[in-house]
ChimeraX commands (.cxc) that place a marker at each C-alpha (Angstrom):
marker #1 position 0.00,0.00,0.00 radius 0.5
marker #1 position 1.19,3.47,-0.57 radius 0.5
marker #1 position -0.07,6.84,1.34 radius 0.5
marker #1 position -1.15,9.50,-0.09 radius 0.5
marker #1 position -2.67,12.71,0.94 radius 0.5
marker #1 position -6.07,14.75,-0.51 radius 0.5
marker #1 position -6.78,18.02,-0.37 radius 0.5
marker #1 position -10.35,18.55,0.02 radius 0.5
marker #1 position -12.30,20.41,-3.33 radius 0.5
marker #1 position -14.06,23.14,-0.56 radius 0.5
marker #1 position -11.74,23.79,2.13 radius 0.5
marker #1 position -7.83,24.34,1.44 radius 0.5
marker #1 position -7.50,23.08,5.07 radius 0.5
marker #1 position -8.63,20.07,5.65 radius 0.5
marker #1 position -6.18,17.17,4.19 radius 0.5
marker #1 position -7.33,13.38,4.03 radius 0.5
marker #1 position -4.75,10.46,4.63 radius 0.5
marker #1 position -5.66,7.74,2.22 radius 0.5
marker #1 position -3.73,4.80,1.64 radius 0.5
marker #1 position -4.06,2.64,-1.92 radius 0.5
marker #1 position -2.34,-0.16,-3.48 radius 0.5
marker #1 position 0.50,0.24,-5.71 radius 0.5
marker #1 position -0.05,1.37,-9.64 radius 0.5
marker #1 position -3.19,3.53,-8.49 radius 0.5
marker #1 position -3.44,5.98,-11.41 radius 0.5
marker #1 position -5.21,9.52,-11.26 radius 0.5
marker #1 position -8.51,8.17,-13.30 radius 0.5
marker #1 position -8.89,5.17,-11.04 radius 0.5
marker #1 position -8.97,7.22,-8.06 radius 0.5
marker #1 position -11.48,9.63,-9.32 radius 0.5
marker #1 position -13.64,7.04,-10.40 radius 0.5
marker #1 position -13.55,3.89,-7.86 radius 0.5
marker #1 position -12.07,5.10,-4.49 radius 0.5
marker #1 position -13.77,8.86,-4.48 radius 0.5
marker #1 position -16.61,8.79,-6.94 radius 0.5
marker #1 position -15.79,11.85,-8.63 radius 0.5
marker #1 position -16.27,12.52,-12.42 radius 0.5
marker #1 position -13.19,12.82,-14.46 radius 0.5
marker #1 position -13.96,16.43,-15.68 radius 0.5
marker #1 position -12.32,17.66,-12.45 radius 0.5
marker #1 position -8.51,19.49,-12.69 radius 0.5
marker #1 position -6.35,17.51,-10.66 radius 0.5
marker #1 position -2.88,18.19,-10.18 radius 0.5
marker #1 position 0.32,16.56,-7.66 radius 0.5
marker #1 position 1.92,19.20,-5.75 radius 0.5
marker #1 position 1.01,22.06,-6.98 radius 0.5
marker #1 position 1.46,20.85,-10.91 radius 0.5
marker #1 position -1.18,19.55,-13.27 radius 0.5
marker #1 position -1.61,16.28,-14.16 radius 0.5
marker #1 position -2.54,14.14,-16.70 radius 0.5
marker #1 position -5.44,11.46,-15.42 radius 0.5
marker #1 position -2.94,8.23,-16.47 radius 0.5
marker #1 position -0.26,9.46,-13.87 radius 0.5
marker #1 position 0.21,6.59,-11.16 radius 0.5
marker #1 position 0.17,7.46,-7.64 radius 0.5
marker #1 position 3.54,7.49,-5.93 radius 0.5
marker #1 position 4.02,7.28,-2.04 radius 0.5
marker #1 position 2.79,10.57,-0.47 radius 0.5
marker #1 position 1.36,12.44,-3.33 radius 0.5
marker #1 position -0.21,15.02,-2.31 radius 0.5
marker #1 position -3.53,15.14,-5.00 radius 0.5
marker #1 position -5.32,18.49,-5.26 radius 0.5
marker #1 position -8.44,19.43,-7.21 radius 0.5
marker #1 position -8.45,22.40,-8.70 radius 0.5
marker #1 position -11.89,24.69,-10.21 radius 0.5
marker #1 position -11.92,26.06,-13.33 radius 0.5
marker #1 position -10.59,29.72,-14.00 radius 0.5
marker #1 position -13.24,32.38,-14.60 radius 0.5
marker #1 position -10.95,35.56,-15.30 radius 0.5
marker #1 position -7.07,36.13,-15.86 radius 0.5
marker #1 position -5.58,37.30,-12.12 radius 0.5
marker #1 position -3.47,39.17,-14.71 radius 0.5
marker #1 position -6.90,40.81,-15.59 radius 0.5
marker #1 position -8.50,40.70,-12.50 radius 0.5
marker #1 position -5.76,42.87,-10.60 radius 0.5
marker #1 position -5.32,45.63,-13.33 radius 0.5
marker #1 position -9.31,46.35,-12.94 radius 0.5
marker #1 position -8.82,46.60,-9.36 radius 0.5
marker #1 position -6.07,48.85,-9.61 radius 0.5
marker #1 position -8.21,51.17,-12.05 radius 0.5
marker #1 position -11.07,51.02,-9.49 radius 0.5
marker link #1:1,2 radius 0.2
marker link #1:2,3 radius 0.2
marker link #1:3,4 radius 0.2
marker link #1:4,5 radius 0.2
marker link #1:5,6 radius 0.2
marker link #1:6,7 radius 0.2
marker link #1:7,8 radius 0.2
marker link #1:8,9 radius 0.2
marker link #1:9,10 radius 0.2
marker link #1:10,11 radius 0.2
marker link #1:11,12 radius 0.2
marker link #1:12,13 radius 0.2
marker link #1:13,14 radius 0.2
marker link #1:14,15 radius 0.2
marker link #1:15,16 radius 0.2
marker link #1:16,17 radius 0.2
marker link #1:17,18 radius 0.2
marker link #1:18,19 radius 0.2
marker link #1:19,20 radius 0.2
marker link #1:20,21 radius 0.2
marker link #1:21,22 radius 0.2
marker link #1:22,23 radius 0.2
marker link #1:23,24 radius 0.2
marker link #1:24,25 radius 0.2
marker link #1:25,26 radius 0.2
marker link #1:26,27 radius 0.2
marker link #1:27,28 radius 0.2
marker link #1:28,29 radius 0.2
marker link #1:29,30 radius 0.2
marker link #1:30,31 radius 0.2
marker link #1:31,32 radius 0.2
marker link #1:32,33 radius 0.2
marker link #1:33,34 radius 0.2
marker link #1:34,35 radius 0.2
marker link #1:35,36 radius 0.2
marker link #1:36,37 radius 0.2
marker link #1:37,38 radius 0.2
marker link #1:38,39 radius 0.2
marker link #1:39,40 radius 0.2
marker link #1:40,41 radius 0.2
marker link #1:41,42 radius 0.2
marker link #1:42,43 radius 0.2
marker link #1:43,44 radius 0.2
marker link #1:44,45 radius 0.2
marker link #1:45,46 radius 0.2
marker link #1:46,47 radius 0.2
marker link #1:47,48 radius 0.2
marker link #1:48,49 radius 0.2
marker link #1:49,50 radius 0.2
marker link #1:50,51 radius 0.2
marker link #1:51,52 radius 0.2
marker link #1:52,53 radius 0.2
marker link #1:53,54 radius 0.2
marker link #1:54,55 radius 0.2
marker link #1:55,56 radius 0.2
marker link #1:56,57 radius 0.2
marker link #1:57,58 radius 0.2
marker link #1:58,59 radius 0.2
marker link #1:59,60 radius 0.2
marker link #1:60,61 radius 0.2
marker link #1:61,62 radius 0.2
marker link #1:62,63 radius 0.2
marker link #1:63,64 radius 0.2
marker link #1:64,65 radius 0.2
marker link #1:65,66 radius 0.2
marker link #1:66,67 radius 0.2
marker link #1:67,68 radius 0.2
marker link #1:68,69 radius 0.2
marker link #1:69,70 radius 0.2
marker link #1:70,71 radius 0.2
marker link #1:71,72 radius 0.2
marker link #1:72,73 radius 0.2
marker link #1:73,74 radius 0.2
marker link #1:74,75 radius 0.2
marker link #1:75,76 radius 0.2
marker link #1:76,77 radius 0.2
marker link #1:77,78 radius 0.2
marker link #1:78,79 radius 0.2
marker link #1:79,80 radius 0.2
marker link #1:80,81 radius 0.2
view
């Protein structure tokens, strides 16, 4: 079995311990362990992944939601307000 740690969609706090067996990839997870559709960003440390990636002992898997506006953007609207 190999650990690995998730961090929750909602809450940037709370982090789950989960341990799997070996050769887990991203997809399986998603699908069998969490029940989660595979339309979700998920990424390893901060990077984004594909969904074939296999797990490696303590990965830390995020989920990530979609972008709605550049921060580029965003923060040059602010400053003009």
């Amino acid at each position: 079995m190999i650990n690995i740690f998730i961090c929750d969609l909602k809450s940037k706090e709370e982090v789950w311990h989960l341990a799997v067996s070996p050769n887990t990839t991203i997809s399986s997870l998603l699908d069998e362990i969490l029940g989660i559709s595979q339309d979700v960003n998920v990424g390893v440390f901060g990077k984004l992944i594909d969904k074939s990636y296999t797990l490696q002992d303590n990965d830390r898997v995020e989920f990530y939601e979609d972008i709605l506006i550049d921060p580029k953007i965003r923060r040059k609207k602010r400053v003009i307000k």
